[in-house]
Backbone as a ProteinNet text record, in pm:
[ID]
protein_1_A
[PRIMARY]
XXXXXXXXXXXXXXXXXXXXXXXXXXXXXXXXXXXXXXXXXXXXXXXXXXXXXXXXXXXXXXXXXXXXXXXXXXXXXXXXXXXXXXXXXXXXXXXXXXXXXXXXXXXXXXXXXXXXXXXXXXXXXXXXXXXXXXXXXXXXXXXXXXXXXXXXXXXXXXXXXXXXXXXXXXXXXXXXXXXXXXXXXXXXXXXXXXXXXXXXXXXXXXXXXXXXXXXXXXXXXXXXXXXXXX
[TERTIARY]
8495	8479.9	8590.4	8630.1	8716.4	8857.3	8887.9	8993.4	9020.6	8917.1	8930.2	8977.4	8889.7	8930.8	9055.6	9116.5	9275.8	9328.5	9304	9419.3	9427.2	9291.7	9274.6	9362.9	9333.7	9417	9587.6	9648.7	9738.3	9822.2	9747	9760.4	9805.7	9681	9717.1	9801.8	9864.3	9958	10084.8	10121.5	10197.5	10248.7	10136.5	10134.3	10186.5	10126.5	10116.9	10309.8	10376.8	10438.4	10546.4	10568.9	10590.4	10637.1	10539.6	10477.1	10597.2	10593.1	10614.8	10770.7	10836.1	10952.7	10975.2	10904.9	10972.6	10981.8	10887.1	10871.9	10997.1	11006.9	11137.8	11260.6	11269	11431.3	11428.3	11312	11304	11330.5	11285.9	11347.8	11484.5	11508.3	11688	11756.7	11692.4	11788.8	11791.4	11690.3	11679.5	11762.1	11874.8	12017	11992.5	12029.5	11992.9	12145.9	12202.7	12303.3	12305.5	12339.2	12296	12354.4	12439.7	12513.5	12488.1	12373.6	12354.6	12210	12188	12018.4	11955.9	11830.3	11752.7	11747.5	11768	11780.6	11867.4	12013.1	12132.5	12109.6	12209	12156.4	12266.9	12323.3	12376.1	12304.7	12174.9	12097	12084.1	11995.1	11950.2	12062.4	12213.3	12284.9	12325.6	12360.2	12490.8	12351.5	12210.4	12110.9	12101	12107.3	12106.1	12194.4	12339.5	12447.4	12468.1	12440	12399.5	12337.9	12206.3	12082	12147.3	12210.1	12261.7	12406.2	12468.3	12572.3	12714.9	12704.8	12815.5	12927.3	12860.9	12910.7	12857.4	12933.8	12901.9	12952.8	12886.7	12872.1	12992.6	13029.6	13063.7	13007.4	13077.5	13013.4	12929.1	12971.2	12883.9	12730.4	12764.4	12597.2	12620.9	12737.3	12778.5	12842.3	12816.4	12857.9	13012.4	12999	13149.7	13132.4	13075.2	13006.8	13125.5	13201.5	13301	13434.6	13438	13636.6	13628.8	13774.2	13830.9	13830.2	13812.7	13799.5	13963.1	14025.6	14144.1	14111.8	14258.7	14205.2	14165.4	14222	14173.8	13982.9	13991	13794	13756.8	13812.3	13731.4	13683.2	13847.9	13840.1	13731	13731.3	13652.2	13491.7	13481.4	13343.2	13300.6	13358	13350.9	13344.3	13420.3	13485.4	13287.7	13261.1	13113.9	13005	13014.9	12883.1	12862.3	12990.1	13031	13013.2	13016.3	12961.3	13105.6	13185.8	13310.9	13353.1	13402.7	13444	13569.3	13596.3	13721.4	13778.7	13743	13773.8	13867.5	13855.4	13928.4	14019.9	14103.3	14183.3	14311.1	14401.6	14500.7	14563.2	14666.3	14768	14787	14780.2	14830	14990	15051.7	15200.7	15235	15115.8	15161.6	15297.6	15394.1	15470.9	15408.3	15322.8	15238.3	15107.3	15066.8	14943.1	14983.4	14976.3	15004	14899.3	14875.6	14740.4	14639.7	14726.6	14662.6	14601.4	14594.4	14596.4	14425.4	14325.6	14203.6	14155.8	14214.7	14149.4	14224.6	14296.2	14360	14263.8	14161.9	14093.2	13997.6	13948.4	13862.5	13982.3	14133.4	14196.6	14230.7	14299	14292	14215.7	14059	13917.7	13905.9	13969.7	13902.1	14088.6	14198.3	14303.9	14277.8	14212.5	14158.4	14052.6	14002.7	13915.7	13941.2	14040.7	14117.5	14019.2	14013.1	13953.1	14035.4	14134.8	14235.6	14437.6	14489	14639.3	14648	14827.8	14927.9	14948.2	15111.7	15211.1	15346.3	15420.1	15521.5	15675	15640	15673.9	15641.1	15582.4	15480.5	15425.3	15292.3	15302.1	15146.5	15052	14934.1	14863.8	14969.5	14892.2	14816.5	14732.9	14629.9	14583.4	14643.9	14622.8	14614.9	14674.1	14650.4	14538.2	14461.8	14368	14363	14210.5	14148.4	14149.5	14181.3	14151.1	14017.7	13986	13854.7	13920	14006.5	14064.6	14097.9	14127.8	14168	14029.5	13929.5	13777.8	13724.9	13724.1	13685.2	13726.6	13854.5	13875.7	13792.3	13816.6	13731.5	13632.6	13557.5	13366.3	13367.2	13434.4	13421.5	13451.7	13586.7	13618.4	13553.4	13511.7	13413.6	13295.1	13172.6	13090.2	13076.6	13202.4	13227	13145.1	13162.5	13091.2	13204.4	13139.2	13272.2	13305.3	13462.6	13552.4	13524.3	13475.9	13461.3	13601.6	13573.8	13702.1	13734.6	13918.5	14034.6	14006.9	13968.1	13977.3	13867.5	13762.9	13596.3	13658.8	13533.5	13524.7	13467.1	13553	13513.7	13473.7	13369.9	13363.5	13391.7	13516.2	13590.1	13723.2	13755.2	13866.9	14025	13994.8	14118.9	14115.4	14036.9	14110.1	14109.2	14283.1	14301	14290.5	14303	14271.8	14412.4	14511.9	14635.1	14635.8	14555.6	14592	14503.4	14613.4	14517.6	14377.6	14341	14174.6	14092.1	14120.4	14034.4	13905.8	13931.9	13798.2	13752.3	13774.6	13690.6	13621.5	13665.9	13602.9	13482.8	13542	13389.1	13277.9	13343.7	13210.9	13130.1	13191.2	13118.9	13006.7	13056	13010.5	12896.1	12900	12824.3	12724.2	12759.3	12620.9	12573.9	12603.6	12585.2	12588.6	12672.5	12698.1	12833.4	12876.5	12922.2	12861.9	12860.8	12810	12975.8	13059	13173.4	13171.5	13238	13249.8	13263	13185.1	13142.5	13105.8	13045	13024.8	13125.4	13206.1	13324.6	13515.8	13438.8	13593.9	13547.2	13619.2	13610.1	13684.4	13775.9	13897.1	13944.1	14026.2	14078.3	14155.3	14261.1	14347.9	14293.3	14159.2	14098.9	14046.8	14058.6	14052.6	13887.9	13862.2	13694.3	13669.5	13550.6	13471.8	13348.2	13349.2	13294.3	13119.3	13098.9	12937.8	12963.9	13060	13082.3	13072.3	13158.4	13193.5	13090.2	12973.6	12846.9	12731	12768.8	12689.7	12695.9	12854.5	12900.6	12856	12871	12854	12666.5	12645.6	12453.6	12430	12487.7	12459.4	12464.4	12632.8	12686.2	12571.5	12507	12408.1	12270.4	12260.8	12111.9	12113.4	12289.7	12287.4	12307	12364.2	12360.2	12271.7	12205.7	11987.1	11910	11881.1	11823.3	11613	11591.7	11488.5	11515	11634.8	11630.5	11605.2	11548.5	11458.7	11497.9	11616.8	11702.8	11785	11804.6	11885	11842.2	11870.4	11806.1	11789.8	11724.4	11796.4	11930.2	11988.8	12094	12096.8	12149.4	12128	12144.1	12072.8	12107.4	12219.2	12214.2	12315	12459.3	12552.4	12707.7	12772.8	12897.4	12956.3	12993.6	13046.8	13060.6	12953.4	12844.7	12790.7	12850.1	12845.2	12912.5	13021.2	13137.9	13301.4	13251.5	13138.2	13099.1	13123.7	13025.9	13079	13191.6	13192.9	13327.2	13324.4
14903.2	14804.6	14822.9	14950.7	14964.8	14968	14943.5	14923.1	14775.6	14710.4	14559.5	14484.7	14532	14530.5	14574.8	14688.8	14719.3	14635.4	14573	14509.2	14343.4	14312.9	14163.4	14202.2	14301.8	14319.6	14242.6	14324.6	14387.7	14218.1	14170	13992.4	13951.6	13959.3	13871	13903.3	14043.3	14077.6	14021.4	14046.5	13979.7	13797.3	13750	13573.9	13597.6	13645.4	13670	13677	13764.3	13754.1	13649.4	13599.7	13556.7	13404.4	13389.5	13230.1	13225.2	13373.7	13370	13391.2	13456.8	13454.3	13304.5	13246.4	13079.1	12971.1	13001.1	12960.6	12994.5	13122.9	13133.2	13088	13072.7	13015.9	12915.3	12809.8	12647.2	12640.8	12682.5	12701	12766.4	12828.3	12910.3	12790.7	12677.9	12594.7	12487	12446.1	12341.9	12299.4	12217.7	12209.7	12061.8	12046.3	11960.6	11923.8	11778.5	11771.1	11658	11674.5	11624.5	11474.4	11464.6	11318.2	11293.2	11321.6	11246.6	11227	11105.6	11059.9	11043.4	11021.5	11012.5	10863.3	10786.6	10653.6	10564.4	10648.9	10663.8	10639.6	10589.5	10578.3	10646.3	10759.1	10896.7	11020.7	11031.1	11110.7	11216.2	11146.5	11199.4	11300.9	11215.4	11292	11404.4	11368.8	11515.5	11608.7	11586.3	11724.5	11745.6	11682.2	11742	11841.7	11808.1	11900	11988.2	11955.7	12063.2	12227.7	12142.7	12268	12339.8	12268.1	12335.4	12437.5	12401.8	12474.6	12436.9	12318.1	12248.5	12130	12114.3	12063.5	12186.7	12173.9	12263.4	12133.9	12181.4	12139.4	12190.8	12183.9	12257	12307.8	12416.5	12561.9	12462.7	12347.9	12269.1	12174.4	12188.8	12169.5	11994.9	11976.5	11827.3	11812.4	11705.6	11710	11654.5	11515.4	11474.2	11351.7	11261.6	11202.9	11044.7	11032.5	10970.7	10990	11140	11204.6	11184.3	11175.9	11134.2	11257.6	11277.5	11425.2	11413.8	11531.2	11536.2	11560.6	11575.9	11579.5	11720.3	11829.6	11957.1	12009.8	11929.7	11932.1	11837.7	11734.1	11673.5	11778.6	11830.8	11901	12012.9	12086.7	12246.6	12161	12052.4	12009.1	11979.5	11902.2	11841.1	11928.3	12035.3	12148.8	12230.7	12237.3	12378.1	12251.8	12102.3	12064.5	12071	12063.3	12036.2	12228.6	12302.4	12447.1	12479.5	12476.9	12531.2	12641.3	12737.7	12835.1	12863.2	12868.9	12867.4	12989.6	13106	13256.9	13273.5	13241.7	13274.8	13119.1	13060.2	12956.5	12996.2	12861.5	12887.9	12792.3	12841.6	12803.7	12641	12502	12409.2	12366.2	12445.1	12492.5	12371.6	12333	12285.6	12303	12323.1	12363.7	12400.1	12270.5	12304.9	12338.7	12457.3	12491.7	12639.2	12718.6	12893.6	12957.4	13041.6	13176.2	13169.1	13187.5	13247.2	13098.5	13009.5	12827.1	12867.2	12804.1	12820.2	12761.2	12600.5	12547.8	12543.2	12679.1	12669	12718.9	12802.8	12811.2	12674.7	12596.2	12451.2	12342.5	12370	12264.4	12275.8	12404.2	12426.5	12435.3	12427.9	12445.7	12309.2	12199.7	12088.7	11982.7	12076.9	12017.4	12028.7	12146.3	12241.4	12171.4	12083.3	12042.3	11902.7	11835.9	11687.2	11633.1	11669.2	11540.7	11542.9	11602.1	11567.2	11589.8	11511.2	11534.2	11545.4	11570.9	11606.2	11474.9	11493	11397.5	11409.6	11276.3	11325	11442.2	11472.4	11563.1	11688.1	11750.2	11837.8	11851	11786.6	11879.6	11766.8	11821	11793.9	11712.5	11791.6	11691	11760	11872.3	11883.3	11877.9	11814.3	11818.1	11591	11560.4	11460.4	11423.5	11230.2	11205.6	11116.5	11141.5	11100.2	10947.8	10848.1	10711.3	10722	10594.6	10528.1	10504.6	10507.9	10459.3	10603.2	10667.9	10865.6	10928.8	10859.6	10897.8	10852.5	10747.5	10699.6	10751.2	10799.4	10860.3	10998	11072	11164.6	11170.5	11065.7	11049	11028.3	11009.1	10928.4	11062.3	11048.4	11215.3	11335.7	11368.6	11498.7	11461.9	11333.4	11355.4	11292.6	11283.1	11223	11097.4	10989.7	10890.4	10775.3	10694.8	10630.2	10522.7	10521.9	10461.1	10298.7	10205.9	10080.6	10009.8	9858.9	9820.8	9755.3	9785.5	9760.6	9602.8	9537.9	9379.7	9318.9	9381.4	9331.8	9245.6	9168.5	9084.7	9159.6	9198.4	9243.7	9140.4	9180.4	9092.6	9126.9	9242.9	9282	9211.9	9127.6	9071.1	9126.9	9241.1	9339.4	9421.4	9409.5	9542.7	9453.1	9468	9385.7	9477.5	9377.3	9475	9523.3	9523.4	9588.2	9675.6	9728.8	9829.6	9962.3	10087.4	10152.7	10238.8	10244.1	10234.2	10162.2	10041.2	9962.2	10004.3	10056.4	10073.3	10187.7	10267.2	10369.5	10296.3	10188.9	10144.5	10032.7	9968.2	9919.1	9981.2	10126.6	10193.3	10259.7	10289.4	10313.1	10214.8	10059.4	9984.2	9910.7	9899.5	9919.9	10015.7	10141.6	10260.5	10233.8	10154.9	10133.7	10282.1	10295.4	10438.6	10382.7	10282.7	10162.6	10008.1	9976.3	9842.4	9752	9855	9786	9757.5	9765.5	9790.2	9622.4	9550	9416.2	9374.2	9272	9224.4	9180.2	9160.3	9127.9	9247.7	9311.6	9388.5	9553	9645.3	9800.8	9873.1	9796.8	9856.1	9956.3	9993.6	10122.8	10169	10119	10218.6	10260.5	10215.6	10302.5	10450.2	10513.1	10678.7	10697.8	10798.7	10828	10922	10863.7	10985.2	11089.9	11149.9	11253.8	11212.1	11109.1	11076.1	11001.7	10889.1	10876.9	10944.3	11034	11131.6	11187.6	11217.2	11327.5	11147.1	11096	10950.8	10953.9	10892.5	10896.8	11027.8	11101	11251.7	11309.8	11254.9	11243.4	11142.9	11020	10890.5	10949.1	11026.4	11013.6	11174	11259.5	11351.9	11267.7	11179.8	11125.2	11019.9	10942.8	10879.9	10964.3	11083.4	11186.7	11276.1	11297.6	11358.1	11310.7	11189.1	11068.7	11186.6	11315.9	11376.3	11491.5	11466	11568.1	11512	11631	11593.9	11602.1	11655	11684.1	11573.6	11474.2	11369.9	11228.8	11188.3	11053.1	10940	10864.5	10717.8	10641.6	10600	10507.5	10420.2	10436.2	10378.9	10187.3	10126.1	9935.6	9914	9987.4	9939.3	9944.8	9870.3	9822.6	9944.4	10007.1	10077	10098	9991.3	9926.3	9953	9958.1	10067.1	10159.4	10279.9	10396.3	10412.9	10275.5	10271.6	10200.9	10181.4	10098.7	10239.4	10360	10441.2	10472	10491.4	10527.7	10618.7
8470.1	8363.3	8259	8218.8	8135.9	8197.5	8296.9	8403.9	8379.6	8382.6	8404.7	8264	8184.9	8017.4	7967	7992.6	7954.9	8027.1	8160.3	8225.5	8143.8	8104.3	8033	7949.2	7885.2	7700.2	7750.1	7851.1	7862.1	7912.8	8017.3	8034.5	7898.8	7836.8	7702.3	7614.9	7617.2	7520.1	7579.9	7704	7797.7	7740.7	7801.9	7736.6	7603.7	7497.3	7361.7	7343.6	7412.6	7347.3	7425.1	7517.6	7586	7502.6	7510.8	7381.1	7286	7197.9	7064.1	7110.2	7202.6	7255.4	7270.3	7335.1	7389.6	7238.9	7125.6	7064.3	6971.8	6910.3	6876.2	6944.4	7093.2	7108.7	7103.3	7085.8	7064.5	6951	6896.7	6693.6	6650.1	6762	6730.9	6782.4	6850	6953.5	6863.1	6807.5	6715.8	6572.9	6590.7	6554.2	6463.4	6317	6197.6	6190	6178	6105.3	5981.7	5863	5753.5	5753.1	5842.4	5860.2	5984.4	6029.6	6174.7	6137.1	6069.8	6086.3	6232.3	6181.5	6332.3	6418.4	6327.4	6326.6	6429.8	6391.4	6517.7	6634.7	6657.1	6862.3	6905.9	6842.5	6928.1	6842.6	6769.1	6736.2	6877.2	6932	7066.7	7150.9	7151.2	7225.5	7148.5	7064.8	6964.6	6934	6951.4	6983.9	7090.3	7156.1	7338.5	7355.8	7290.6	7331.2	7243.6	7120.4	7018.4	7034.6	7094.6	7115.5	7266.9	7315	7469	7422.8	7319.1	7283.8	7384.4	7356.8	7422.4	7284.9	7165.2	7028.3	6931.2	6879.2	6705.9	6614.6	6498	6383.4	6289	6148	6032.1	5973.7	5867	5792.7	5712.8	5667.6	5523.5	5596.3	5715.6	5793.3	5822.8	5837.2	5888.1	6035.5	6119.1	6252.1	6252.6	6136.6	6126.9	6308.3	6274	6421	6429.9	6320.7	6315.3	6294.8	6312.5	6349.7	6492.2	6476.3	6638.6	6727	6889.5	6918.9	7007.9	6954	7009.2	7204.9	7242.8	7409.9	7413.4	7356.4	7414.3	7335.2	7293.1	7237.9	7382.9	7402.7	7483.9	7670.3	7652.5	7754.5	7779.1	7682.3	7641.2	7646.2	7579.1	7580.5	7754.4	7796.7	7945.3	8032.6	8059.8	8123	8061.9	7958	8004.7	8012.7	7995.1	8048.9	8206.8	8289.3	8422.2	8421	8374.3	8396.1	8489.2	8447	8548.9	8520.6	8577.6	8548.8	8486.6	8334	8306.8	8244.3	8345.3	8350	8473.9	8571.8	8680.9	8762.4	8653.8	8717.1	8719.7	8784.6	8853	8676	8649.2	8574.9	8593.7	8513.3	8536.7	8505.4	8452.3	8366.8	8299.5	8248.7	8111.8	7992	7966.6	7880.9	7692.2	7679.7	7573.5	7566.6	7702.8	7708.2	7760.4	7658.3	7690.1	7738.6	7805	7860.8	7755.3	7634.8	7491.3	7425.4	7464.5	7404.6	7388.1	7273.3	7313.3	7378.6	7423.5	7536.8	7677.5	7686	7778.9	7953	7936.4	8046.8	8106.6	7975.3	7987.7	8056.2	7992.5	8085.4	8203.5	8192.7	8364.4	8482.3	8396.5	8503.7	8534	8438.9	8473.2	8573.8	8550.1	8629.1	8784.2	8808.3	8913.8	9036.3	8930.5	8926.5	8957.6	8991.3	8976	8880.3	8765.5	8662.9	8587.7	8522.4	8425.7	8488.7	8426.3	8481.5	8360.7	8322.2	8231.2	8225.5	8100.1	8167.5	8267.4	8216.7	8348.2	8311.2	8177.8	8087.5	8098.8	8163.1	8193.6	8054.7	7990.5	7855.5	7879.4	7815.2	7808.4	7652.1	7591.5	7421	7376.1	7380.1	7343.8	7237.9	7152.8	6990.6	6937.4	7078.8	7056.3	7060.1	6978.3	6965.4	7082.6	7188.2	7319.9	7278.5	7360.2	7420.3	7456.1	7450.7	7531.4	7679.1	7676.1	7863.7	7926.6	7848.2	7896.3	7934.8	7863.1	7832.9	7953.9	8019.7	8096.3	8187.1	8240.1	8384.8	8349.4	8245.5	8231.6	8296	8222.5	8293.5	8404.4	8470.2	8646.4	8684.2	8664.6	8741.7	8738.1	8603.2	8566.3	8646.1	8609.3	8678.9	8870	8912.2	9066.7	9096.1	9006.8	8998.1	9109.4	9184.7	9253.9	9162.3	9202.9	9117.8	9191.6	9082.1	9134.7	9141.1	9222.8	9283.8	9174	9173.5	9081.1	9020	9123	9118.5	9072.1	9053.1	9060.2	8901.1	8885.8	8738.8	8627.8	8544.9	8418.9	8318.9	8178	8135.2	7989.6	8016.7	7910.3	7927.5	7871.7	7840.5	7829.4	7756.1	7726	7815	7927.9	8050.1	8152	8188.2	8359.3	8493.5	8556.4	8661.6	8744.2	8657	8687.2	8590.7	8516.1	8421.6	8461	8464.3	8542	8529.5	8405.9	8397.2	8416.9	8464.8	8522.8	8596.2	8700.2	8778	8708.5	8648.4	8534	8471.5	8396	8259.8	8353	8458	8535.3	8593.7	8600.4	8652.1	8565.4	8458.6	8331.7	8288.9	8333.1	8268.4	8359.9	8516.3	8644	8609	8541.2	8584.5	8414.9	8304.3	8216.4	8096.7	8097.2	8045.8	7906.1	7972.3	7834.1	7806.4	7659.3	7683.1	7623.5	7598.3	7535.6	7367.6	7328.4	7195.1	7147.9	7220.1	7230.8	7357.5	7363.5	7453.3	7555.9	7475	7578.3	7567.7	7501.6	7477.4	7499.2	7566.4	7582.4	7466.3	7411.4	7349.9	7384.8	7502.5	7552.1	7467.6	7410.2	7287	7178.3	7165.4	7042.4	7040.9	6969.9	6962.9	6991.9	7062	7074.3	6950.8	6919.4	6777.5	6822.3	6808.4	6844.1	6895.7	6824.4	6869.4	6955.2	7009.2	7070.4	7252.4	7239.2	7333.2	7379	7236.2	7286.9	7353.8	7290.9	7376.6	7558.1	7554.9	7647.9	7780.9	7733	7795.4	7850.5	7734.8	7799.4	7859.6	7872.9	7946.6	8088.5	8109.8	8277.5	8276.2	8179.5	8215.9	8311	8230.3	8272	8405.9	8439.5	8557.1	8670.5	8625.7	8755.3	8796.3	8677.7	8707.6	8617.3	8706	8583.2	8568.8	8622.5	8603	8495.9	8468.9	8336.9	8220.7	8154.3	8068.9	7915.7	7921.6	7805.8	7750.1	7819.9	7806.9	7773	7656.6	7623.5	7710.7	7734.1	7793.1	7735.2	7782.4	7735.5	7645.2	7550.2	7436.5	7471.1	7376.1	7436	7298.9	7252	7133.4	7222.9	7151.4	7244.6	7147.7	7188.1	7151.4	6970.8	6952.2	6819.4	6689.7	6773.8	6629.2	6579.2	6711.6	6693.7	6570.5	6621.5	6606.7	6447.1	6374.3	6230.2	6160.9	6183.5	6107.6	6042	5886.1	5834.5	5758.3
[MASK]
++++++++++++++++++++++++++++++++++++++++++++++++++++++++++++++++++++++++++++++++++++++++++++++++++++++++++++++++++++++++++++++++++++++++++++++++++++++++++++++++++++++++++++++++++++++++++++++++++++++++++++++++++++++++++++++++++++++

């Protein structure tokens, strides 16, 4: 009897703390930013990636959900949601991407990886600010989404189908992961903002394991909210 009784105790201290363990890392995970209301329709994402430790915030407790994300943030972000290994890659010889670069293991995991090229310069930019059309091969390529045909009918106006993001920006817009920054326009030369990006990035999360549970649904708002912020 007293065998059976220490072993109950011993269960429940078990559970007991167990609980209070899971409970604390839901509360260590649980990530506030003072300029990202709840209201937002990239709320949902920039905490998804937040609490996963794939975006940070600033020291003053702001996300900043309307700065532009240069390419080597986009890379380092893309590169650990895709979980790649960017400890043991092969050199892309970038000219402006050194050993010592901080996003130099995230670019080369993801060159490695055929989701990102250089230019014909050898030199990568990484300080430059990301396109919506650079963004888009991104998403296709990072999450191996098929590239729809060059020619199909867009009902974005400003992307032809001789320009070569084309079938990126339709398959984005096919798996609905864009609604276009209108109804009828993508604006590819416009710079991506960081809520943006974390939008974008939980969308192609949830069309590629539409059972995870971490990932919002797709927002119905068209891009152009986002791009209102100022």
């Amino acid at each position: 009897m007293k065998s059976k009784l220490i072993k109950s105790l011993v269960v429940v201290l078990i559970v007991s703390v167990i609980s209070v363990s899971s409970i604390g890392y839901v509360q260590s995970k649980s990530i506030e930013f003072t300029d990202v209301p709840k209201h937002r329709a990239y709320y949902e994402a920039v905490i998804s990636l937040s609490s996963r430790g794939y975006i940070s915030g600033y020291p003053d407790g702001t996300f900043r959900p309307a700065a532009n994300v240069t390419r080597g943030q986009a890379a380092k972000i893309i590169a650990n949601v895709l979980q790649l290994d960017t400890q043991k890659v092969k050199n892309p010889g970038f000219i402006d991407i050194s050993t010592a670069h901080q996003y130099y293991g995230h670019i080369a995991a993801l060159v490695e990886a055929g989701v990102i090229s250089g230019y014909e310069d050898q030199t990568f930019k990484p300080n430059q600010s990301m396109t919506r059309a650079h963004m888009s091969k991104m998403i296709i390529k990072g999450f191996n989404f098929e590239e729809a045909d060059k020619n199909a009918m867009s009902p974005f106006t400003d992307v032809s189908s001789k320009q070569w993001f084309a079938p990126y920006v339709e398959s984005l817009r096919i798996l609905n992961i864009t609604t276009g920054t209108t109804p009828t326009t993508y604006s590819p030369g416009e710079l991506v903002t960081r809520s943006q990006l974390a939008s974008f990035v939980t969308r192609s999360e949830k069309v590629k394991s539409p059972d995870t549970p971490v990932i919002p649904e797709p927002s119905e708002e068209p891009d152009f909210v986002i791009d209102s912020i100022k």
